[in-house]
C-alpha positions in Angstrom: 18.2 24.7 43.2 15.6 22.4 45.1 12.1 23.7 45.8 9.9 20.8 46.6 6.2 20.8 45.3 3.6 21.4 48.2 1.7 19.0 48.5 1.8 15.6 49.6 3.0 12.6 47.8 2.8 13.4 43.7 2.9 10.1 42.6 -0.2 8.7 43.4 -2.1 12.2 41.8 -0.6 11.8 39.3 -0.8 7.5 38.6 -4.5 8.4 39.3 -4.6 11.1 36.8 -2.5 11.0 33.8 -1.5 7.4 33.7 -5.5 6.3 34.3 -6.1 8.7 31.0 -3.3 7.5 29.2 -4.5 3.9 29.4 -7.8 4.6 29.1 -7.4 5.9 25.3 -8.2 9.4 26.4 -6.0 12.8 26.6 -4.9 14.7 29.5 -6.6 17.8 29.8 -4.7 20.5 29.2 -4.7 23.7 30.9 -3.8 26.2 28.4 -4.9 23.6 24.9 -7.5 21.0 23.9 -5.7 17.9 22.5 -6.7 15.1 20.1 -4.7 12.4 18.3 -5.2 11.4 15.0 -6.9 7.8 14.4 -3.9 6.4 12.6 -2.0 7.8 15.7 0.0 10.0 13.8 0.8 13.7 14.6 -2.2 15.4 16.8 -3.7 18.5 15.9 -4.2 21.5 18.2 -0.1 19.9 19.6 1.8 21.8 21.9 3.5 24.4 20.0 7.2 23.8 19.7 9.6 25.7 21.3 10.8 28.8 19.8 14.5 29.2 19.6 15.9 31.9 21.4 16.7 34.6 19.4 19.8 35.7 21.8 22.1 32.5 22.7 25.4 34.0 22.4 28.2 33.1 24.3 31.4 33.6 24.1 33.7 36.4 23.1 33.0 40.0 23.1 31.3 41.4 20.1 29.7 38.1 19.0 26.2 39.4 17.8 23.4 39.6 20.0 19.2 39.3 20.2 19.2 41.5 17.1 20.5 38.7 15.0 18.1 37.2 12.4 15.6 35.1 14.3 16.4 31.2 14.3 19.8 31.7 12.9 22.0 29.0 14.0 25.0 29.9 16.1 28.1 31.7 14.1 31.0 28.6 14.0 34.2 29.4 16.1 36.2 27.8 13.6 36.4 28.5 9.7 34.8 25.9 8.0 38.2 25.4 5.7 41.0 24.7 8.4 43.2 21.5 8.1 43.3 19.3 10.5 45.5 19.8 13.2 48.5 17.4 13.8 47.3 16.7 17.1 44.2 14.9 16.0 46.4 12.0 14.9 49.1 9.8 16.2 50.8 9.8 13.2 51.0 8.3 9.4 51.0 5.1 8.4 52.9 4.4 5.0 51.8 1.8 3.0 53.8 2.0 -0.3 51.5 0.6 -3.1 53.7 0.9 -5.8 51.0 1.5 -8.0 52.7 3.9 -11.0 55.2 5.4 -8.7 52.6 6.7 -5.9 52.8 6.2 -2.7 49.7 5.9 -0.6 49.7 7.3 3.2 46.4 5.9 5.4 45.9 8.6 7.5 46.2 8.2 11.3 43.5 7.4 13.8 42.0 10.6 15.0 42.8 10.7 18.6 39.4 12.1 20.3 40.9 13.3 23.4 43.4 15.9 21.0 40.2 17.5 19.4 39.4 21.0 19.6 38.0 24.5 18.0 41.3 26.9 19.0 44.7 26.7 18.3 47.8 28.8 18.7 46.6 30.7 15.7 43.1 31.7 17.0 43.2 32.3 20.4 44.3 28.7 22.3 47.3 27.8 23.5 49.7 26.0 22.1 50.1 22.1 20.5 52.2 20.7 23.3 50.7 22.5 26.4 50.2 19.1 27.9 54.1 18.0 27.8 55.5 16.1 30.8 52.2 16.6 32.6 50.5 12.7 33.9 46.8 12.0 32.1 44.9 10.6 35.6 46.7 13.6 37.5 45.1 16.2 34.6 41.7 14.6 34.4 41.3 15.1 38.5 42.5 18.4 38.4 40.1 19.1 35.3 37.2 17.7 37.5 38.0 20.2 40.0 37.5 23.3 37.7 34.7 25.4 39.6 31.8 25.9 37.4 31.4 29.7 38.6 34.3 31.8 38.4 33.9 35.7 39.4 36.8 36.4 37.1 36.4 37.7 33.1 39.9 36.8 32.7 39.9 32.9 34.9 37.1 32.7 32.7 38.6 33.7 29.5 41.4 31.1 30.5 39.5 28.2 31.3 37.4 28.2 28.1 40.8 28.3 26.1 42.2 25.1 28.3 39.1 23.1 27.2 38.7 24.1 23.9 42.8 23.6 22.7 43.5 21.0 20.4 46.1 19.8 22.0 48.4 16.5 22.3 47.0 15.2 25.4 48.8 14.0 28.8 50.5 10.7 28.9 49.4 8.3 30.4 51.6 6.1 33.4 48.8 3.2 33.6 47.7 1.0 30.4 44.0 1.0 31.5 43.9 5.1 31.3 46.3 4.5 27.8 43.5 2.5 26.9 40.7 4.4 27.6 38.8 6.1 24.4 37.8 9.9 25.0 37.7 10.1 28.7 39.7 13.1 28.6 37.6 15.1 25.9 34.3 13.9 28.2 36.1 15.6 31.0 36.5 18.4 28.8 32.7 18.7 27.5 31.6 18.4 30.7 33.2 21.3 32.5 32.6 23.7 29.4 28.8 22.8 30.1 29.0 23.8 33.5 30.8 26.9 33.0 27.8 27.4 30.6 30.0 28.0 26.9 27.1 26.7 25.0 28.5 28.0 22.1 32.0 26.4 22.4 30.7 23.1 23.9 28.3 22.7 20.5 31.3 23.8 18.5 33.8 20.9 20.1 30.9 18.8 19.5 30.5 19.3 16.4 34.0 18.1 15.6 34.0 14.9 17.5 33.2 11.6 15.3 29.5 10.0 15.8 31.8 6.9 17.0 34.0 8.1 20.1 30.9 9.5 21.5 30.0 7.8 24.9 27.0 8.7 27.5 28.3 11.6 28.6 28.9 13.5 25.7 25.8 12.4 24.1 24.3 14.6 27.3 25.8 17.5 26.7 24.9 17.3 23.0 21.5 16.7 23.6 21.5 19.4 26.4 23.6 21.9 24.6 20.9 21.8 21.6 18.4 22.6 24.2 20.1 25.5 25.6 19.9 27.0 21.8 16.4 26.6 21.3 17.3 23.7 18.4 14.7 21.6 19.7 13.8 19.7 16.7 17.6 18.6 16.4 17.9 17.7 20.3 14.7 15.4 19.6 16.0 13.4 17.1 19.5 12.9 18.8 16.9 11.7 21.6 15.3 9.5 19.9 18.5 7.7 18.0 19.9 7.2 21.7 16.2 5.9 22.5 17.4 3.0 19.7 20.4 1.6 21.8 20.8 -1.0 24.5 20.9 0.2 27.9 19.1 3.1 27.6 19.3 5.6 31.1 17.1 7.2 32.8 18.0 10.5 31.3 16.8 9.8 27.9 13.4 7.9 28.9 12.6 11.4 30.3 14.2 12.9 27.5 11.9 10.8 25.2 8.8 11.7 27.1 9.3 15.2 26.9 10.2 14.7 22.7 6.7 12.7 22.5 4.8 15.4 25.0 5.6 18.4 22.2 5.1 16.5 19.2 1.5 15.4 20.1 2.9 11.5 21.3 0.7 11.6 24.5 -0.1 8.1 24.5 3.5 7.0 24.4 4.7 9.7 26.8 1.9 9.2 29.4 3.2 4.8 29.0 6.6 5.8 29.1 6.1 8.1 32.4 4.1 5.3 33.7 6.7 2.5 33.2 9.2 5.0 35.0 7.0 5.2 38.4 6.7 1.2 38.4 9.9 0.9 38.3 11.0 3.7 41.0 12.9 6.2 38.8 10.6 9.1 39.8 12.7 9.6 42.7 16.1 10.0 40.1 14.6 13.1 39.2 11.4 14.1 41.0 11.2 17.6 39.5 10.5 16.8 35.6 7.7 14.3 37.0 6.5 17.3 38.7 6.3 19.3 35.5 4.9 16.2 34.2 2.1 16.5 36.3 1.7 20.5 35.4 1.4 19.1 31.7 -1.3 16.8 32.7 -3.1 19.6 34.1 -2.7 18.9 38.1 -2.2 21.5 40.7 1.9 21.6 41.6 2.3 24.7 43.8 5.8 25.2 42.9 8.6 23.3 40.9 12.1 22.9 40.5 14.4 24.2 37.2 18.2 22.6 37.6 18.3 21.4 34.1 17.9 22.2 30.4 15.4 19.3 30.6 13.7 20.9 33.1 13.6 25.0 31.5 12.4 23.3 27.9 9.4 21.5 29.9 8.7 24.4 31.7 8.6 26.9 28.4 6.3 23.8 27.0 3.9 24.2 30.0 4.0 27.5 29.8 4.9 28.3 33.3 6.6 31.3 34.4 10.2 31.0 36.4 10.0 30.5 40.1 11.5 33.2 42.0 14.9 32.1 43.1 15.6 30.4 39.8 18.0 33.2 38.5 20.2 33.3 41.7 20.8 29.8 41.7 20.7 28.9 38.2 23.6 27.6 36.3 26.0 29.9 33.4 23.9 27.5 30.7 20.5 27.9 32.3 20.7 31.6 32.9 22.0 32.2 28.9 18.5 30.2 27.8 16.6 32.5 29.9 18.4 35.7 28.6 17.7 34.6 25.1 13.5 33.5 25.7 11.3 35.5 24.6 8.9 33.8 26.6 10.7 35.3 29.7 9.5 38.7 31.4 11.4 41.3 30.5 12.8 42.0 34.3 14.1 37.9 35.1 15.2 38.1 31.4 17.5 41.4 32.1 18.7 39.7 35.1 19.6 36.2 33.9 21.2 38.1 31.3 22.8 40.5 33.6 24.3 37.5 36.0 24.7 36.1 32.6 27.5 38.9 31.1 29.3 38.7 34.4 30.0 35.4 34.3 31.2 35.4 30.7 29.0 33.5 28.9 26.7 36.2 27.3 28.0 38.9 25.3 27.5 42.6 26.0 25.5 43.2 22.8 22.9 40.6 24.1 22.5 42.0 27.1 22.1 45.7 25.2 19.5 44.6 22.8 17.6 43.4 26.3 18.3 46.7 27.7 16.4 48.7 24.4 13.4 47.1 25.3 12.4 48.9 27.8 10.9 52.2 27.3 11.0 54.9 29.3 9.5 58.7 29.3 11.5 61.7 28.5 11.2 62.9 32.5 13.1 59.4 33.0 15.7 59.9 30.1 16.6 63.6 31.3 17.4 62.7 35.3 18.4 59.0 34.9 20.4 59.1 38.0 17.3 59.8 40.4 15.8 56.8 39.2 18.7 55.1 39.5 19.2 55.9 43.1 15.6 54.8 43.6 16.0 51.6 41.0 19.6 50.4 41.2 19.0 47.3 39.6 18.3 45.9 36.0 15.8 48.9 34.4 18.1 51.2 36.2 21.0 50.2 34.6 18.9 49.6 31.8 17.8 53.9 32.1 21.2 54.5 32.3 22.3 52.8 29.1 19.9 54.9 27.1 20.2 57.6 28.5 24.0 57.8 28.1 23.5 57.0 24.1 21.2 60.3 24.2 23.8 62.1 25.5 25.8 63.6 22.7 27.6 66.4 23.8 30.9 65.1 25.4 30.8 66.7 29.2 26.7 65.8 29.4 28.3 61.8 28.4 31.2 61.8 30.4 28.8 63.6 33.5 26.4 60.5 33.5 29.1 58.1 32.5 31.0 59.3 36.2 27.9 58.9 37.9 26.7 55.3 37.1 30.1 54.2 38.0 30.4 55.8 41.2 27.5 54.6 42.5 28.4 51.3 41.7 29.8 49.6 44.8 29.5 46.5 43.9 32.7 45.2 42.0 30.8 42.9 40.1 28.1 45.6 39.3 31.0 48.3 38.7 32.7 45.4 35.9 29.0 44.9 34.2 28.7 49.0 34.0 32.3 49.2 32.2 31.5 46.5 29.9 28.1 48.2 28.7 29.3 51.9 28.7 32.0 50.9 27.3 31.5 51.7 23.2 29.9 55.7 24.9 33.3 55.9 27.5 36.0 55.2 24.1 34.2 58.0 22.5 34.9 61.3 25.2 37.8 63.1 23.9 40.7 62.9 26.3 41.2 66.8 26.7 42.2 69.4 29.5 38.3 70.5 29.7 37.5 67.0 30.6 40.5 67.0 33.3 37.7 65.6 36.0 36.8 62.6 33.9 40.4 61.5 34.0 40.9 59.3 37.3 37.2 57.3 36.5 37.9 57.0 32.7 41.1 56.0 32.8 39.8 53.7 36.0 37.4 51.9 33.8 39.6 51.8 30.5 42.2 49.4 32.2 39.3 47.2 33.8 38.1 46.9 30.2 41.4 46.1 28.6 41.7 49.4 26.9 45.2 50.1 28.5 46.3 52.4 25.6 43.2 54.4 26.1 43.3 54.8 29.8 46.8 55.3 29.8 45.9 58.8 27.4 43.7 59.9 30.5 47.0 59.3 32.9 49.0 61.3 30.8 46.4 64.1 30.6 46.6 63.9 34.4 50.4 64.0 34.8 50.7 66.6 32.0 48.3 68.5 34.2 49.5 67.4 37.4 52.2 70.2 38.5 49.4 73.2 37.9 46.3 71.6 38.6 45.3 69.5 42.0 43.1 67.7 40.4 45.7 66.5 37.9 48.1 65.2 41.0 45.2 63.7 42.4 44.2 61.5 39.4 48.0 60.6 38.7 48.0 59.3 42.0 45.0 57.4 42.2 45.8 55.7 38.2 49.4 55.2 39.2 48.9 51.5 40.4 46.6 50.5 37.6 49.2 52.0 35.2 52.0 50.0 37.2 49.8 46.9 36.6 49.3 47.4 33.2 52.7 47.5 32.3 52.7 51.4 31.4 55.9 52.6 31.5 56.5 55.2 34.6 58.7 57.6 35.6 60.2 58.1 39.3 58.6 61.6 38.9 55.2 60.8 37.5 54.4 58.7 40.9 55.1 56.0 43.1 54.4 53.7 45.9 55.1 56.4 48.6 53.3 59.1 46.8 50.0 56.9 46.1 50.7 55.9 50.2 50.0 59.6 50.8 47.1 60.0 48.4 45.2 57.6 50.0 45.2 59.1 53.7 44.1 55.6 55.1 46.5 53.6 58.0 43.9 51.2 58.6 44.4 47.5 58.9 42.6 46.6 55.9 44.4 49.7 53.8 47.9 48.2 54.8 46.4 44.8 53.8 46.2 46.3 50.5 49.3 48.1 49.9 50.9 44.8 50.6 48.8 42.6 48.2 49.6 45.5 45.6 53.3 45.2 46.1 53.6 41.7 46.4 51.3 41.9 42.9 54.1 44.4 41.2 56.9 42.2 42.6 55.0 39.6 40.9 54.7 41.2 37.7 58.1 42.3 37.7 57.8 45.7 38.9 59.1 45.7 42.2 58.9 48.7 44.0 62.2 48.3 46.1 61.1 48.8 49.9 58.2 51.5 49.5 56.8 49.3 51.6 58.5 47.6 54.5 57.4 43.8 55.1 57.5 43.8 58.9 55.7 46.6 59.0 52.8 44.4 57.2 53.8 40.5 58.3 51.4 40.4 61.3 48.5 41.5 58.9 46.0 38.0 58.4 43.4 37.8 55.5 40.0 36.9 55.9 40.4 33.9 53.1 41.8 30.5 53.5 46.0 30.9 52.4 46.3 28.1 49.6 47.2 24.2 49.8 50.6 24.0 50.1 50.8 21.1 47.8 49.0 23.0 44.8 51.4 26.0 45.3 54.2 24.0 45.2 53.3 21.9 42.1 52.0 25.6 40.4 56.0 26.8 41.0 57.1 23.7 39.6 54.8 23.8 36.4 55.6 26.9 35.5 59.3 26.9 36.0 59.3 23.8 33.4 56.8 25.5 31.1 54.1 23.5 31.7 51.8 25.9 29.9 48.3 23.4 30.8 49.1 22.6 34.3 50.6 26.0 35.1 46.8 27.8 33.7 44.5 24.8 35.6 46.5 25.3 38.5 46.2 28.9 38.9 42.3 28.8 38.3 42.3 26.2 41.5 45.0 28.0 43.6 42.7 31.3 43.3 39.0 30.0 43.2 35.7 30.6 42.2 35.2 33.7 44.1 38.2 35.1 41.9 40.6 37.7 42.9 38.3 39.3 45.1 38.2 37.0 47.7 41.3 35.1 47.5 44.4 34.5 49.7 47.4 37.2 48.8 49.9 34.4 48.4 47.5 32.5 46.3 46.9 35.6 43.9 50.3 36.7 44.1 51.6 33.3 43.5 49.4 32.6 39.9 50.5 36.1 38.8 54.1 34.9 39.3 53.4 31.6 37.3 51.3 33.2 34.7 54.0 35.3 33.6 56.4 32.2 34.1 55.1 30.5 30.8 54.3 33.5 28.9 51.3 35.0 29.6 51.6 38.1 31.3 48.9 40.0 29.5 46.5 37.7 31.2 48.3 38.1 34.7 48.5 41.5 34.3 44.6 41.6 33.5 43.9 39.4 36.7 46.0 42.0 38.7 43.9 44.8 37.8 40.5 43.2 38.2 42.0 41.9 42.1 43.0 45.7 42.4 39.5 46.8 41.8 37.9 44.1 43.6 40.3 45.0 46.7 39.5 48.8 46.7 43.1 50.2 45.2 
C-alpha cells in the first residue's frame, strides 16, 4: 500500500525539527508524553511504553487457541520439544573408529540447513524424499513464484506443508548452487512470511543454527518477533545484527525504532540523521514519516507495508489509515487481529480477511466476535440487522445469536439464514468455518428434512464429509415420499460425488442433477462441464451424461494455463514427484484459487493431485471450486 504524506517535501521539516533537537541536547516533544533522559544517559523516565504483545497471534491450524489464551503467552511449538532429528538434516555419518576400549565413536554429520523443517510424514508434511529427481535452481524459481495470497483453505493448507517439510533437498546440476549454504531454506522463510504463517516461520526459525543464518533470514526473524508482539526479543536480535560489518539499511531503521521505545532519543534522532545525509530516506520514505509523527510534526497521512512500519505506528499511537486492511499483507493483518490497541471494527475485519486467508484461526476470530455487545431486541431478530449490517458486527450478531439458540429448529432456522444470504463465496466459507461447532450439533432427523440440502452443503465445504453425507442420506431416505427429499438429493448429489461418497445409479446422477437445476444457460453448461471434467478427474467419470461437443465451443473468462507448466505438472506426477507435482498445482491454478481459474488448469491439478497420493486434498479443492462456481 502507498499513501504518500500531504505535504511537501518531509525531509527538510523534519532535519529542521528533530535532528536540530537532537543535536542540540534537547528532546523532541512528544505529542501524547513528556520525555527526559537520565544524566548518565541511561534509560529515560516517563519512555514510550513498550508494545504490548498481542494477546491473539495464532496462525495456523484449526483449533489452535485463540485471544482467550493467557496474556503474553508465547506461541504453542508445532513440534514436540523431544523429537530426534530427522535423517534429512544430515548428509550422513562419519566413522571415526577410536579404538578406545572397544567403542566406536561416530561424528555426527553436518546439518544440512536447506533439509530443516517442523513437519514430517508423521505430523502432517509430506514425505523425506518429496524432492527426488526434481533440479535445485529449477525448485528455487518455481518457489519464488508461490503467490503470497491464495483464495484457497486447501492451496493454502498445501503450501504451508511444502515449506515447512524436512525434506532432502533438490540436487543441484551446477557446483556454484551445490555450493551455496541455505539459499533454499531462505527461499523457504521467505515465502512462509509472505503467506503470513507467523507461527510456522518462527517455528522453522527456531530450528535453524545461529550460523547458517544469512540477511534474509535474519529479516524474517526480526520481523516475525514483531508480528507476535515479542518486542523486547526482536530488539535484541536488532541490536546483535547492529554489531556486524555491513550493516543495511533495514536494521539502521530497525535500530532507531529499538532506541525510540527504550528512551535512546539522542541515538535514534543521530542515527535518523546520518540516514538523510546519506540519501536512505528515499529506501523507505514511510518509517521516516512515522519518524516525523514521533517527533511531534504534522504528517497528514502515512503508509503501513511492513511490521516495521505497524510496531512504529502502535508506538505513536496512531490509529490505521483507512485502506490499510484491504491492502495489507496475511502477516500484517494477523498483528492487527491480535492488537488490542485496534478498534474493535478494523480489528474484526483484519481478522475476518485474516481467517480466510488461513492464517488466523476460527477461535481468534470468535473471541473478537464476543466482544461486541448487543441488546436483547438485536439477539432476538439477528437477521434484520444483518440485512441492514452485512458485515463484521453482523456476522458478529449472528454468531451470538446462533449460540443462544438452543432448541434445534430455532439453530438450524438462523444457521439457513446466515448462509443463504451469503453470496459471497469467500463470505459463505468464513460463515461455515464459524457456525461450524453450532451446525455439528442439529440432529440429522426427518423433522429437520429442510435443513438437509444447506447442512449437508456446508458440512462438505468444512471437511465434515461423514456428517454431511448423514444429511444426504436423510434426503434420499426421504426422497421417494417427500419433494423436498428429491430436491435435496439432487442438489448434494455432486458434492457427494466429489467427496468420494459412495452412490447408487438410483440415488442420483448427472442427468437427474441436469434436470434439477432448470438452467440451459451458457454459464450453467460451463459448469456442468467443469463438474464432469472434475469427476473424470477424480475418478468418477460419469460416462457421457454430458456430451463434449455439446459443450467444446463454451470459452472461460480466465486465462487457459501455460502449456509448459501443464506439461511438466503431468510429468511430475506420473513419476511421483510428490514436491514438484504440489508447487506446480498451486501455480497452474493461481492466487485467485478455484474460483477463478481456467477448467483445464483446475481439472488438470486435480488429476495430478491424486497422481501422487493425495486425493483427500484434490477432492477438498473440487468441492471448494464447486461452491465457488455455483454447483
Amino acid at each position: 500500500m502507498t499513501v504518500s504524506p500531504a505535504r511537501t517535501g518531509w525531509i527538510p521539516r523534519f532535519t529542521g525539527f528533530a535532528i536540530a533537537l537532537a543535536l542540540a541536547g534537547g528532546t523532541p516533544a512528544l505529542g501524547w508524553a513528556q520525555t527526559s533522559l537520565d544524566s548518565d544517559g541511561g534509560t529515560a523516565t516517563g519512555a514510550p511504553q513498550p508494545l504490548a504483545p498481542p494477546t491473539a497471534l495464532v496462525p495456523g491450524a484449526e483449533g489452535a487457541q485463540g485471544p482467550a489464551a493467557a496474556e503474553g503467552a508465547r506461541p504453542a511449538a508445532l513440534v514436540p520439544t523431544s523429537r530426534a532429528m530427522p535423517s534429512s538434516l544430515t548428509r550422513g555419518l562419519e566413522g571415526e573408529g577410536s579404538g578406545l576400549q572397544g567403542i566406536e565413536i561416530n561424528r555426527l554429520g553436518e546439518i544440512d540447513p536447506d533439509a530443516i523443517g517442523t513437519l514430517d510424514a508423521r505430523n502432517g508434511g509430506f514425505r523425506d524424499d518429496m524432492w527426488s529427481r526434481s533440479d535445485r535452481a529449477a525448485v528455487e524459481r518455481l518457489l519464488r513464484r508461490l503467490p503470497s495470497r491464495l483464495d484457497s483453505a486447501t492451496l493454502r493448507g498445501l503450501a504451508r506443508r511444502l515449506l515447512l517439510t524436512n525434506a532432502q533437498p533438490p540436487r543441484s546440476r551446477s557446483r556454484a548452487a551445490r555450493e551455496a549454504t541455505a539459499t533454499l531454506l531462505a527461499t523457504r522463510v521467505d515465502r512462509l512470511a509472505a503467506l503470513g504463517d507467523v507461527r510456522g516461520l518462527n517455528e522453522l526459525l527456531r530450528l535453524v543454527p545461529q550460523r547458517f543464518e544469512n540477511e534474509r533470514i535474519a529479516r524474517a526473524r526480526t520481523e516475525g518477533l514483531l508480528l507476535t508482539g515479542e518486542v523486547e526479543e526482536a530488539c535484541r536480535k536488532v541490536r546483535r545484527e547492529m554489531a556486524r560489518d555491513g550493516v543495511t539499511g533495514y536494521w539502521r531503521r530497525a535500530m532507531v525504532y529499538c532506541q525510540l521505545r527504550s528512551g535512546e532519543f539522542d541515538q535514534a534522532m543521530l542515527g535518523v540523521g546520518l540516514m538523510v545525509e546519506q540519501g536512505s530516506a528515499k529506501d523507505d520514505p514511510a518509517f521516516f514519516t512515522l519518524v516525523d509523527a514521533f517527533a511531534g510534526a504534522e504528517t497528514a497521512s502515512v503508509t503501513v507495508d511492513s511490521p516495521l512500519h505497524l510496531a512504529m505506528l502502535h508506538m505513536i499511537d496512531r490509529p490505521l489509515p483507512d485502506d490499510l486492511i484491504e491492502e495489507a499483507s496475511p502477516g500484517l493483518l494477523v498483528a492487527i487481529a491480535g492488537s488490542e490497541r485496534t478498534d474493535l471494527e478494523p480489528r474484526t475485519r483484519a481478522a475476518e480477511r485474516a481467517v480466510s486467508m488461513g492464517v488466523l484461526s476460527t477461535a481468534a476470530l470468535t473471541a473478537i466476535y464476543d466482544l461486541y455487545v448487543f441488546d436483547s431486541a438485536e439477539l432476538d431478530d439477528p437477521v434484520a440487522v444483518l440485512d441492514e449490517n452485512p458485515g463484521g458486527p453482523g456476522r458478529a450478531l449472528i454468531y451470538q445469536a446462533v449460540r443462544e439458540r438452543e432448541e434445534p429448529t430455532a439453530r438450524a432456522q438462523l444457521i439457513q439464514a446466515a448462509l443463504g444470504r451469503a453470496d459471497d463465496p469467500a463470505v459463505y466459507r468464513l460463515l461455515v468455518r464459524v457456525l461450524l461447532p453450532d451446525l455439528l450439533e442439529v440432529p440429522v432427523e426427518p423433522p429437520l428434512l429442510w435443513f438437509a440440502d444447506p447442512a449437508g452443503r456446508a458440512l462438505y465445504v468444512a471437511g465434515r464429509h461423514d456428517k454431511a453425507a448423514a444429511w444426504y442420506l436423510l434426503a434420499r431416505q426421504e426422497a421417494l415420499l417427500d419433494p423436498e427429499g428429491a430436491a435435496a438429493m439432487a442438489s448434494l448429489w455432486p458434492f457427494a460425488r466429489l467427496a468420494g461418497n459412495p452412490t447408487m445409479p438410483w440415488q442420483g446422477d448427472m442427468e437427474a442433477w441436469r434436470a434439477s437445476r432448470e438452467d440451459e444457460s451458457p454459464a450453467e453448461l460451463t459448469r456442468q462441464a467443469w463438474l464432469r471434467g472434475a469427476l473424470k478427474a477424480l475418478g468418477e467419470d460419469e460416462g457421457e451424461a454430458v456430451s463434449w461437443l455439446d459443450l467444446a465451443t463454451l470459452s472461460s473468462e480466465a486465462p487457459p494455463p501455460d502449456g509448459a507448466l501443464l506439461f511438466a505438472l503431468r510429468d511430475a506426477s506420473d513419476m511421483g514427484m510428490v514436491g514438484e507435482t504440489v508447487l506446480m498445482s498451486i501455480l497452474i491454478i493461481g492466487e485467485s484459487g478455484p474460483a477463478e481459474c481456467h477448467p483445464t488448469a483446475l481439472v488438470a491439478a486435480l488429476s495430478a493431485l491424486r497422481g501422487v497420493g493425495l486425493e483427500r486434498e484434490a477432492r477438498a479443492l473440487a468441492i471448494e471450486a464447486a461452491v465457488a462456481k455455483g454447483i
